[in-house]
LUMRODREN-531663 format. One record per residue: x, y, z of N, C-alpha, C in turn; residue number from 0; chain; residue in three letters. Coordinates in nm, 2 decimals. Each point is the difference from the previous one (the first is absolute). Last residue first. Example, Ala and Ser with C-alpha at 12.3 -4.5 7.8 and 13.67 -1.06 7.14 Angstrom:
// residues 2
@nxx = 1.28 | nyy = -0.22 | nzz = 0.71 | caxx = 0.09 | cayy = 0.11 | cazz = 0.00 | cxx = -0.08 | cyy = 0.11 | czz = 0.08 | i = 1 | ch = A | aa = ser
@nxx = 0.03 | nyy = -0.57 | nzz = -0.01 | caxx = -0.09 | cayy = 0.12 | cazz = 0.00 | cxx = 0.09 | cyy = 0.12 | czz = 0.00 | i = 0 | ch = A | aa = ala
END
This chain:
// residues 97
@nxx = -1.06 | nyy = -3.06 | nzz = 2.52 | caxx = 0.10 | cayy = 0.06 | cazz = 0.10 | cxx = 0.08 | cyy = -0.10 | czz = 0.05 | i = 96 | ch = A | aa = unk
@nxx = -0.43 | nyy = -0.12 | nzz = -0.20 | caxx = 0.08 | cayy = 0.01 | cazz = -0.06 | cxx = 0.15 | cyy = 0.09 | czz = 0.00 | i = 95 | ch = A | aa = unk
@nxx = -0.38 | nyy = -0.03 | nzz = 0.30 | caxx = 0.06 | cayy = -0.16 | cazz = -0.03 | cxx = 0.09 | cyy = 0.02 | czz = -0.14 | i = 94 | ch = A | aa = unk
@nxx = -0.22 | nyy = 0.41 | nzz = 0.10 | caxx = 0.09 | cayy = -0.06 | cazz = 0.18 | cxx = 0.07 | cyy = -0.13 | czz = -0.08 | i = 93 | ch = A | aa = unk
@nxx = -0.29 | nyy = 0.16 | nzz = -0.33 | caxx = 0.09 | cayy = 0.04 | cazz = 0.01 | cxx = 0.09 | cyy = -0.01 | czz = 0.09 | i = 92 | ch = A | aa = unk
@nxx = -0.44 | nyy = -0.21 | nzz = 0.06 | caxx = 0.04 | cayy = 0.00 | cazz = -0.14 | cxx = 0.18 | cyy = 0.02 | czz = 0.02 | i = 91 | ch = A | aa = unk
@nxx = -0.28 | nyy = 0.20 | nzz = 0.27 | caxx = 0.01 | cayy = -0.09 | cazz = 0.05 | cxx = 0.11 | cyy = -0.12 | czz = -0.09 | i = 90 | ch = A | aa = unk
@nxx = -0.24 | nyy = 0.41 | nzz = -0.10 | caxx = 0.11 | cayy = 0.05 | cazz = 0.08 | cxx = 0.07 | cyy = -0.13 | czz = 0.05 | i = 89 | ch = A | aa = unk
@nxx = -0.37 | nyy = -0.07 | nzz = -0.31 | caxx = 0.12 | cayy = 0.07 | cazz = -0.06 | cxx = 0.17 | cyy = 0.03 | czz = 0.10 | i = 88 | ch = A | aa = unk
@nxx = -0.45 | nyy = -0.17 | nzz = 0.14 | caxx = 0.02 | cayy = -0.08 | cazz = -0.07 | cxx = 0.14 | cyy = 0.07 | czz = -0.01 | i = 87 | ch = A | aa = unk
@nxx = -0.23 | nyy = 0.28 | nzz = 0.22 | caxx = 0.05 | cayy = -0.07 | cazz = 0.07 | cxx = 0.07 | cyy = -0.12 | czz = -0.08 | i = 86 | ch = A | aa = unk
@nxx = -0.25 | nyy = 0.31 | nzz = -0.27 | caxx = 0.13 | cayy = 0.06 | cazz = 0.09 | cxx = 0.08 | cyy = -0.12 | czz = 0.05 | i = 85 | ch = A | aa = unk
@nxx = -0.44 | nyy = -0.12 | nzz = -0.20 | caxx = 0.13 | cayy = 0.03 | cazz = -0.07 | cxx = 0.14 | cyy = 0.03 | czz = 0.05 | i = 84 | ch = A | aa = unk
@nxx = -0.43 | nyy = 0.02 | nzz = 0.28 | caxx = 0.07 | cayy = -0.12 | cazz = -0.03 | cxx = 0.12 | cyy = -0.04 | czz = -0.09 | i = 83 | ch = A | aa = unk
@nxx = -0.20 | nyy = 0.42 | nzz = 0.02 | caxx = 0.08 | cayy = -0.03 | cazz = 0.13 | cxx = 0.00 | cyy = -0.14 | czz = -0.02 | i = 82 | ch = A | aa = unk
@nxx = -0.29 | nyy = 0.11 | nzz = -0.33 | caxx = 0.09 | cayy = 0.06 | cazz = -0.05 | cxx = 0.15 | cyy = 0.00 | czz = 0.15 | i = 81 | ch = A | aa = unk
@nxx = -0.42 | nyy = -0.21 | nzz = -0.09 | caxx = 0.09 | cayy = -0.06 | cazz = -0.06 | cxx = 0.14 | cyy = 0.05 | czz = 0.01 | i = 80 | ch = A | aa = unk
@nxx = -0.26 | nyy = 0.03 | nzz = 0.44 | caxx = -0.06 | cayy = 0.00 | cazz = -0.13 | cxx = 0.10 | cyy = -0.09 | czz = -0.09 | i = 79 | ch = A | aa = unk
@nxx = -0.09 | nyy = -0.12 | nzz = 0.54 | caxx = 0.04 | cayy = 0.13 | cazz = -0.08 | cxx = -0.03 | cyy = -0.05 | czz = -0.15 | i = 78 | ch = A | aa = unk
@nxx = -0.11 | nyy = -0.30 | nzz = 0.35 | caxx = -0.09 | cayy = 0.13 | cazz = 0.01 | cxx = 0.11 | cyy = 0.08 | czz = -0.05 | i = 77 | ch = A | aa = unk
@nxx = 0.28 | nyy = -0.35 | nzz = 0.08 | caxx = -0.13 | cayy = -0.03 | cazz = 0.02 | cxx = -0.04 | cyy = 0.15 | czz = 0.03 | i = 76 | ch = A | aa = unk
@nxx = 0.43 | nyy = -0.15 | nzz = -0.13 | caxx = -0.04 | cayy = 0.04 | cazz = -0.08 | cxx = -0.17 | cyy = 0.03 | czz = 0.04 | i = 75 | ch = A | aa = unk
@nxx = 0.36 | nyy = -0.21 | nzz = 0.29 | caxx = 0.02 | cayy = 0.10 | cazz = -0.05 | cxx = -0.06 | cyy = 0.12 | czz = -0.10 | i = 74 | ch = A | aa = unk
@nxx = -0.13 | nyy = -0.47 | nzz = 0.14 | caxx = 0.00 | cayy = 0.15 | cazz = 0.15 | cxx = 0.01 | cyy = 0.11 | czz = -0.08 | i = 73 | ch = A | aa = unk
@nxx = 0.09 | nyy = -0.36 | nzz = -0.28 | caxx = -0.16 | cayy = 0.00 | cazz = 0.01 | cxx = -0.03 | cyy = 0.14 | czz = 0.13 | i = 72 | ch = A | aa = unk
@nxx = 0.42 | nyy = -0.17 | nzz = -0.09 | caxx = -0.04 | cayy = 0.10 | cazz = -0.09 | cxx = -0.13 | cyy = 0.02 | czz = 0.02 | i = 71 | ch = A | aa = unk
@nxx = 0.45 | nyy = -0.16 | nzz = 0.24 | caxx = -0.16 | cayy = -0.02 | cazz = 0.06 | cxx = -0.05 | cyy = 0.09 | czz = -0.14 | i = 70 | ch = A | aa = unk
@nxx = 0.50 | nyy = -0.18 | nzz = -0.07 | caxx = -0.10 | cayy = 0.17 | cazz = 0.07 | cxx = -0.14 | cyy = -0.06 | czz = 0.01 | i = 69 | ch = A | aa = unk
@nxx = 0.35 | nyy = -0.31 | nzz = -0.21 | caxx = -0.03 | cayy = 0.03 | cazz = 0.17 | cxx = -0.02 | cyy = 0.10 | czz = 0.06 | i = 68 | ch = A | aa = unk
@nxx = 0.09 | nyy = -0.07 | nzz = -0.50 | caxx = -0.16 | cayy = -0.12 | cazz = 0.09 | cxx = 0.05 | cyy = -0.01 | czz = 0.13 | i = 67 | ch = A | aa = unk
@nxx = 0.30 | nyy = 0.30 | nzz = -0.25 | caxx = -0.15 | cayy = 0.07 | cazz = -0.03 | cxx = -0.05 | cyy = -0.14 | czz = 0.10 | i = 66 | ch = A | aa = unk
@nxx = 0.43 | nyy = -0.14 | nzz = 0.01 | caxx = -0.04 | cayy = 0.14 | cazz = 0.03 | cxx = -0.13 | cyy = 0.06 | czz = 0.01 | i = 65 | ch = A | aa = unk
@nxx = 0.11 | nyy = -0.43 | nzz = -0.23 | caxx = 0.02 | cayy = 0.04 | cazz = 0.13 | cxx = -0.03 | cyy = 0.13 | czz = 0.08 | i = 64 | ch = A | aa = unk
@nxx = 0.03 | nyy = -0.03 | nzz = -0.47 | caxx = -0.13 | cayy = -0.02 | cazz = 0.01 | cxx = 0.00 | cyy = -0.01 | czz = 0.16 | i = 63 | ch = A | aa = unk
@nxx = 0.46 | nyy = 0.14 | nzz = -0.15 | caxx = -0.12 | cayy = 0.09 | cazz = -0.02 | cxx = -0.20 | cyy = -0.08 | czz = 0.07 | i = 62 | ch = A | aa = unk
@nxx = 0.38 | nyy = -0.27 | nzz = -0.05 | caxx = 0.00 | cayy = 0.08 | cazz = 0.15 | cxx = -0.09 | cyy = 0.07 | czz = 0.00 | i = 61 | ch = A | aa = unk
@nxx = 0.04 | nyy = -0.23 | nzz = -0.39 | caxx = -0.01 | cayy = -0.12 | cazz = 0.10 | cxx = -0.04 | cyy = 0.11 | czz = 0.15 | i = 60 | ch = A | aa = unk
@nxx = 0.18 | nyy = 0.22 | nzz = -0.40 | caxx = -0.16 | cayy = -0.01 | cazz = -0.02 | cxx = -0.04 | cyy = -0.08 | czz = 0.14 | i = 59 | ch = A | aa = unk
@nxx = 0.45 | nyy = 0.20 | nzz = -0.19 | caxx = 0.00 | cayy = -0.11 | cazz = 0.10 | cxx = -0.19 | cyy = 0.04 | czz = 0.06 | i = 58 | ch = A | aa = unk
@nxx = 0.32 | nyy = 0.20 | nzz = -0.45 | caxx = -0.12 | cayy = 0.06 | cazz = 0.14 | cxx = 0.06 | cyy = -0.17 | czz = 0.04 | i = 57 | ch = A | aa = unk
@nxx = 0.18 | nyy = 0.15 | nzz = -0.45 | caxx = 0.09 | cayy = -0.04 | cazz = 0.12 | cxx = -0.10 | cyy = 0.01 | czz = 0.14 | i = 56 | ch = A | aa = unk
@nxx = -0.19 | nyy = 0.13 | nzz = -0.38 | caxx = 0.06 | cayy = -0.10 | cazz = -0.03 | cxx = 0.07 | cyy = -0.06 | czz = 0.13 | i = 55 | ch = A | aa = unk
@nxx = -0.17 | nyy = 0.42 | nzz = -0.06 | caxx = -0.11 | cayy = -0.07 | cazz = 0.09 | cxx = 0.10 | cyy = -0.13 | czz = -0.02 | i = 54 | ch = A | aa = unk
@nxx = 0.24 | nyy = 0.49 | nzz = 0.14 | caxx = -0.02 | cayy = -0.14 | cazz = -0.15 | cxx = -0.11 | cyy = -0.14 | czz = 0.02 | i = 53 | ch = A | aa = unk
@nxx = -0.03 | nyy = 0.58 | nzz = 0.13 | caxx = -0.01 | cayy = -0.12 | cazz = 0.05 | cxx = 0.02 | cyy = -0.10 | czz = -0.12 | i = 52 | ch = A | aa = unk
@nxx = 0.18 | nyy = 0.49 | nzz = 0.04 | caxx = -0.12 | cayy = -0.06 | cazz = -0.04 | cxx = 0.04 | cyy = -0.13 | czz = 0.05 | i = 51 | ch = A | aa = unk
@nxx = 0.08 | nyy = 0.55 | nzz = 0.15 | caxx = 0.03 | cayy = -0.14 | cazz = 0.00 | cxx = -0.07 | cyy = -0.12 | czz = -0.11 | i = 50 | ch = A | aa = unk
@nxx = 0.20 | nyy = 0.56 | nzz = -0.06 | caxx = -0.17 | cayy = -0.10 | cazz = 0.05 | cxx = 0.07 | cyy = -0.16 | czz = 0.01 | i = 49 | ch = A | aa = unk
@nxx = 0.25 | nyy = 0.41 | nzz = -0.18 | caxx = 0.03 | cayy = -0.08 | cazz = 0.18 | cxx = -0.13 | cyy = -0.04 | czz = 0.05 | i = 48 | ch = A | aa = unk
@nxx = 0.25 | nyy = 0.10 | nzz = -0.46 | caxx = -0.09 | cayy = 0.03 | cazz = 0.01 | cxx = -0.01 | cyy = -0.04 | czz = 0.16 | i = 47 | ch = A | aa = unk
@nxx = 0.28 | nyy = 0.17 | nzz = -0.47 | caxx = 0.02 | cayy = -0.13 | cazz = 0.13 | cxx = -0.15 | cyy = 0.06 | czz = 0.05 | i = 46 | ch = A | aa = unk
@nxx = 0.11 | nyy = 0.06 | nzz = -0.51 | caxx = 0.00 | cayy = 0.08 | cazz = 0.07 | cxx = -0.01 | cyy = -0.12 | czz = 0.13 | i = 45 | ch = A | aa = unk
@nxx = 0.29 | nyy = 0.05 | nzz = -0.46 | caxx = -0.14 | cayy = -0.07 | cazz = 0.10 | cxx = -0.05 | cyy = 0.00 | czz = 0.14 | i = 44 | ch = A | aa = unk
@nxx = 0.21 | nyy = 0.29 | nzz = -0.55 | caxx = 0.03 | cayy = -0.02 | cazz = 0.13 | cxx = -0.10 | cyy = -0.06 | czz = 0.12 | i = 43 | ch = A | aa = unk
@nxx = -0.08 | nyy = 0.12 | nzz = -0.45 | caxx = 0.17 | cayy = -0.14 | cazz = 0.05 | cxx = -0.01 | cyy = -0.02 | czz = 0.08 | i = 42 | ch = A | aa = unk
@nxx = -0.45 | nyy = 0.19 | nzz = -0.25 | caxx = 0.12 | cayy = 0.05 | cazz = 0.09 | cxx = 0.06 | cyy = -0.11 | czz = 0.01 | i = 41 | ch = A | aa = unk
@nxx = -0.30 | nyy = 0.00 | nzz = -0.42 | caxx = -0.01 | cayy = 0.01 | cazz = 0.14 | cxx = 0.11 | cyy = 0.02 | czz = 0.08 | i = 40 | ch = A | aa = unk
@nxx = -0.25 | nyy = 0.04 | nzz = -0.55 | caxx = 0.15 | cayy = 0.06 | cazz = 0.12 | cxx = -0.08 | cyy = -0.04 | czz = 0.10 | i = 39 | ch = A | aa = unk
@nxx = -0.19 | nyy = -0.12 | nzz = -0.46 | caxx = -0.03 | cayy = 0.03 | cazz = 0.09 | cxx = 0.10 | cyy = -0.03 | czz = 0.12 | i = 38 | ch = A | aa = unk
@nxx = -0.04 | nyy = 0.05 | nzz = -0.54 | caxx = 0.09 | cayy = -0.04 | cazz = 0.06 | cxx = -0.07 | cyy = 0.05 | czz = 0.15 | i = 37 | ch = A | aa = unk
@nxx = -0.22 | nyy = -0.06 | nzz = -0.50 | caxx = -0.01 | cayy = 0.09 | cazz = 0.12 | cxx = 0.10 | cyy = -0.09 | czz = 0.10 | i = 36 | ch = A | aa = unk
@nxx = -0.33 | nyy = -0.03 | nzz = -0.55 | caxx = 0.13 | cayy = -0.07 | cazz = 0.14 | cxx = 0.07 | cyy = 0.10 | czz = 0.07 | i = 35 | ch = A | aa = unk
@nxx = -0.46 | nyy = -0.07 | nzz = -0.34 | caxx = 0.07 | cayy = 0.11 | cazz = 0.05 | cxx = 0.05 | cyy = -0.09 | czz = 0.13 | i = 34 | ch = A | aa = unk
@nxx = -0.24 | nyy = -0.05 | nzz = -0.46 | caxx = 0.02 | cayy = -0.08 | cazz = 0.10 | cxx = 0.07 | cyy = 0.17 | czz = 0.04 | i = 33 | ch = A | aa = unk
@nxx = -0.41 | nyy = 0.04 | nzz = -0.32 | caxx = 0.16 | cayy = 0.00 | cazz = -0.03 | cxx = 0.10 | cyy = -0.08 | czz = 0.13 | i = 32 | ch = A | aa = unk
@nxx = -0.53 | nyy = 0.04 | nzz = -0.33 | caxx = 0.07 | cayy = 0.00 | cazz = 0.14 | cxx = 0.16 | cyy = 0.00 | czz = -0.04 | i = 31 | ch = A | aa = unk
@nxx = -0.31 | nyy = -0.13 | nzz = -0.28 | caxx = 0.06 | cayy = 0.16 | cazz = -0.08 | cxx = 0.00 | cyy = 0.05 | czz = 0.13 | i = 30 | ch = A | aa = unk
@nxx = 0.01 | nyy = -0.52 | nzz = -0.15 | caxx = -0.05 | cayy = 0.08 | cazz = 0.08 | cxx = 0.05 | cyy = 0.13 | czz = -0.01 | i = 29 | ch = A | aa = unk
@nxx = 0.16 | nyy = -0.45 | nzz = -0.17 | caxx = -0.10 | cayy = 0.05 | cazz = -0.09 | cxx = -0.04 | cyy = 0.11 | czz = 0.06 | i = 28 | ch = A | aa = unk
@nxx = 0.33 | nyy = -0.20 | nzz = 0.24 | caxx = -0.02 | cayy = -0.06 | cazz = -0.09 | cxx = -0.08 | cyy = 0.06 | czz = -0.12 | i = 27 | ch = A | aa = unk
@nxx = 0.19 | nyy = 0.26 | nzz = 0.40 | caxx = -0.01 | cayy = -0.14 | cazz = -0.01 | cxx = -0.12 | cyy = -0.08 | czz = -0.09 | i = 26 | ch = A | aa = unk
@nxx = 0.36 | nyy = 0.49 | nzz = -0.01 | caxx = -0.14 | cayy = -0.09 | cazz = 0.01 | cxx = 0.00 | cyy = -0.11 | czz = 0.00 | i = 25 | ch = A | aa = unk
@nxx = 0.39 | nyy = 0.33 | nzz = 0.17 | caxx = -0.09 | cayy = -0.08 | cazz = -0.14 | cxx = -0.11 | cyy = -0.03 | czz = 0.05 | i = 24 | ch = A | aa = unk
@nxx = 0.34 | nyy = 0.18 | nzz = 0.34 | caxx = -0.01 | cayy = -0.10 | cazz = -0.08 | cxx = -0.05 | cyy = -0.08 | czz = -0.09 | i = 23 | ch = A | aa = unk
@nxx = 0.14 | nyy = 0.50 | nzz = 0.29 | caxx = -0.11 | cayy = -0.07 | cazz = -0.05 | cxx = 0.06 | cyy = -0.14 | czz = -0.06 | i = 22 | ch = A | aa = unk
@nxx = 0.14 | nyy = 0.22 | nzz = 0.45 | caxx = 0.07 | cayy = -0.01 | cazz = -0.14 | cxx = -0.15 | cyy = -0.07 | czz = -0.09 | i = 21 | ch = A | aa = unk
@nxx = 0.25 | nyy = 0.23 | nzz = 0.46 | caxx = -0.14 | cayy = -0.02 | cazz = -0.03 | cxx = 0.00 | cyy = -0.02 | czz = -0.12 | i = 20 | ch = A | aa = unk
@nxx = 0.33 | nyy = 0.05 | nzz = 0.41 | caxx = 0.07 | cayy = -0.09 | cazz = -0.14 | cxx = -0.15 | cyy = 0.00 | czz = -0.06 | i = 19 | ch = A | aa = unk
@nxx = -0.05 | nyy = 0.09 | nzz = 0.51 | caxx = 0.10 | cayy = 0.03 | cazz = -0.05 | cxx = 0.03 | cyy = -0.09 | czz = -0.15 | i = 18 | ch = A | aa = unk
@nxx = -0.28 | nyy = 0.15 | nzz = 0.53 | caxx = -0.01 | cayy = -0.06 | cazz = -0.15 | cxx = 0.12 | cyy = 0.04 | czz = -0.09 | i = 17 | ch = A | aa = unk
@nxx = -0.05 | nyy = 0.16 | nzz = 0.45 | caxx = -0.06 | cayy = -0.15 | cazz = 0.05 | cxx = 0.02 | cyy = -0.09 | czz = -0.16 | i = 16 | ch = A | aa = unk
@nxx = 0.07 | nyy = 0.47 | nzz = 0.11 | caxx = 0.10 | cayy = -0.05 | cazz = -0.02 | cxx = -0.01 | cyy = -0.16 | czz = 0.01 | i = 15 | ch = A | aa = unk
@nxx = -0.36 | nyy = 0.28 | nzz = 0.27 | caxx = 0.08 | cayy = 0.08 | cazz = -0.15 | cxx = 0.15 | cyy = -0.09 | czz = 0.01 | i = 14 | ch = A | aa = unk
@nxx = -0.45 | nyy = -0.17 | nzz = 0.21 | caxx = 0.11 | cayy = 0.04 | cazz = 0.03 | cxx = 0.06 | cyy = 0.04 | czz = -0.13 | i = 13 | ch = A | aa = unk
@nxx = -0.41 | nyy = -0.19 | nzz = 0.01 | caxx = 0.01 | cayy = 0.10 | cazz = 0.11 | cxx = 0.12 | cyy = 0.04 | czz = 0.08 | i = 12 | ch = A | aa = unk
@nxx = -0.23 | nyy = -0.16 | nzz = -0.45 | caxx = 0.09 | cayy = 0.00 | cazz = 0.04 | cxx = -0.03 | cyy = 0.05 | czz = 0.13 | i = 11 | ch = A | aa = unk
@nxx = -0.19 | nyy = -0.15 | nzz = -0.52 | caxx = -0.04 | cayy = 0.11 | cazz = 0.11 | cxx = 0.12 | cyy = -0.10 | czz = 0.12 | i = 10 | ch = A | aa = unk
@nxx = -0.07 | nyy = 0.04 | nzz = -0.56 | caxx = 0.05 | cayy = -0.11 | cazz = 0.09 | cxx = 0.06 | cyy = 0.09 | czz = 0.13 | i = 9 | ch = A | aa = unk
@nxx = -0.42 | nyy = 0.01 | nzz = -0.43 | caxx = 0.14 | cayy = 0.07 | cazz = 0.09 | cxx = 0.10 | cyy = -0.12 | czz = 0.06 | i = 8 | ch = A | aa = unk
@nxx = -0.35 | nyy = 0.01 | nzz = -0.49 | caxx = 0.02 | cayy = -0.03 | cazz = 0.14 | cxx = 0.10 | cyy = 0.07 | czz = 0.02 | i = 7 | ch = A | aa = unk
@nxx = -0.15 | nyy = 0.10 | nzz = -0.36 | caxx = -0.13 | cayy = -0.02 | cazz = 0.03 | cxx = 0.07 | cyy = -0.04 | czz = 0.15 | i = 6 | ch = A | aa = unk
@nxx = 0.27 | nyy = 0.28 | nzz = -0.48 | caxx = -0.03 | cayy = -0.08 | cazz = 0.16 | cxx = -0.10 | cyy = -0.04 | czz = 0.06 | i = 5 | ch = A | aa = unk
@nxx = 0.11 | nyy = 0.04 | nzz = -0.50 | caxx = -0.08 | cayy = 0.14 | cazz = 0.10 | cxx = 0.04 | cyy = -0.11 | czz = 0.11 | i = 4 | ch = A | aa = unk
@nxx = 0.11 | nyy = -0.13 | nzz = -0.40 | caxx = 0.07 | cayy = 0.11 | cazz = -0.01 | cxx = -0.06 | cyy = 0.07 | czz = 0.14 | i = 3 | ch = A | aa = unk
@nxx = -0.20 | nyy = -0.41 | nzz = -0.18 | caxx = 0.03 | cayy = 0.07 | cazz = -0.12 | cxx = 0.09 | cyy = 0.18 | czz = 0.09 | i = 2 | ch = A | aa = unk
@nxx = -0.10 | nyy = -0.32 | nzz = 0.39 | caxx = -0.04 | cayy = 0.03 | cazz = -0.13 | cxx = 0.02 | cyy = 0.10 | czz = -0.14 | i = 1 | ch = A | aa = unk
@nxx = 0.23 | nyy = -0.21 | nzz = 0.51 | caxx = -0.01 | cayy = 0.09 | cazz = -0.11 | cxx = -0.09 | cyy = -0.06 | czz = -0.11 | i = 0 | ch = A | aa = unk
END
């Protein structure tokens, strides 16, 4: 708020997302006005059924095992970056299974 005219919003893309919009003075010498705003999130937490990997607890020792006994140089020889990625990746993932 300036001198009485609104200049900023406070944009949303959820109706009921904002709540308590309250001017609070000006800060210090300024003919701005603060503006405090209660911003609502849901209670309720939502579960989710993606797995996630705890890396903390990994066993790295096997992991590196694993990956350094694929023949890579075969594996990877005359394809690009991008199938080389794959194979890395798919490969990657098995050892971590």
């Amino acid at each position: 708020m300036r001198r009485g005219a609104m200049l900023d919003l406070v944009l949303t893309n959820k109706k009921g997302l904002v709540a308590n919009v309250k001017l609070k003075g000006s800060l210090c010498c300024s003919d701005h006005e603060m503006v405090e705003l209660k911003i609502l999130r849901a209670m309720r937490k939502v579960h989710s059924k993606l797995a996630i990997l705890d890396f903390r607890r990994a066993y790295f020792g096997l992991l590196r095992d694993l990956l350094g006994r694929l023949p890579w140089d075969k594996a990877l020889e005359g394809r690009g970056a991008q199938e080389s990625w794959l194979i890395l990746k798919y490969h990657l993932l098995q050892a971590q299974e």
